[in-house]
C-alpha positions in Angstrom: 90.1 87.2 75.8 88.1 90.4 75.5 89.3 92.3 77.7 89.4 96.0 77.2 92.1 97.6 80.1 93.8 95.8 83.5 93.0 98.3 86.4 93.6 97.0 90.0 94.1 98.8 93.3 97.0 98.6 95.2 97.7 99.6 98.5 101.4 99.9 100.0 102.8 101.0 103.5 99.7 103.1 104.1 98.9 104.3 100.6 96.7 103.3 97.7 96.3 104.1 94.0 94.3 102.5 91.5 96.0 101.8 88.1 94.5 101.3 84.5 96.2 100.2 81.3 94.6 100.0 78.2 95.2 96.9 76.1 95.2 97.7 72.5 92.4 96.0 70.8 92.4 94.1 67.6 89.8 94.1 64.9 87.2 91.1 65.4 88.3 87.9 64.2 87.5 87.6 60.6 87.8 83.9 59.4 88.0 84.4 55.4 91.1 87.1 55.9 92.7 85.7 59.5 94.3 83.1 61.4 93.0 82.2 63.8 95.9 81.1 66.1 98.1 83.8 65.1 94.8 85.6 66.1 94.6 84.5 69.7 98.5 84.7 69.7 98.4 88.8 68.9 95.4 89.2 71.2 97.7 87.3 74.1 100.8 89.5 73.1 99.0 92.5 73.4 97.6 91.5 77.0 100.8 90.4 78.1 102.6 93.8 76.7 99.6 95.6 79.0 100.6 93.5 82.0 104.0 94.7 81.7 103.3 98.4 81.3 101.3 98.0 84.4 103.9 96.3 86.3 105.9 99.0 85.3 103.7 102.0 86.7 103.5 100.0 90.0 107.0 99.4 90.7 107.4 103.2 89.9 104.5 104.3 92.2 106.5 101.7 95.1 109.8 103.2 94.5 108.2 106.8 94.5 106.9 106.3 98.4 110.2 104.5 98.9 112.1 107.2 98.3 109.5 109.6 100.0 110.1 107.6 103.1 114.0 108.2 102.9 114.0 111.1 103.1 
């Protein structure tokens, strides 16, 4: 897994925005001073802790025009 950022566009009851979160990289994979597994394990973390931040900024975009359209 190598990947740098999740972006995606998303369109919602008529309107669309484009979101991008970084993931935070680790240092390459050095086998004399790392694990390996625990390696892989820290780079998944660090994806999954992206997804969630971009999650996040989408449900907040959704409730945004949800509100916009109460009112």
């Amino acid at each position: 897994m190598n990947k740098k950022e999740i972006s995606k566009e998303i369109n919602y009851k008529g309107h669309t925005k484009k979101f991008k979160v970084e993931i935070e990289q680790l240092p390459p994979f050095n086998e004399k001073t790392m694990d390996k597994v625990k390696y892989e394990e820290t780079e998944r973390a660090l994806y999954l802790i992206a997804e969630e931040k971009f999650e996040n900024q989408k449900f907040e975009w959704i409730f945004s025009i949800e509100k916009e359209l109460q009112q």
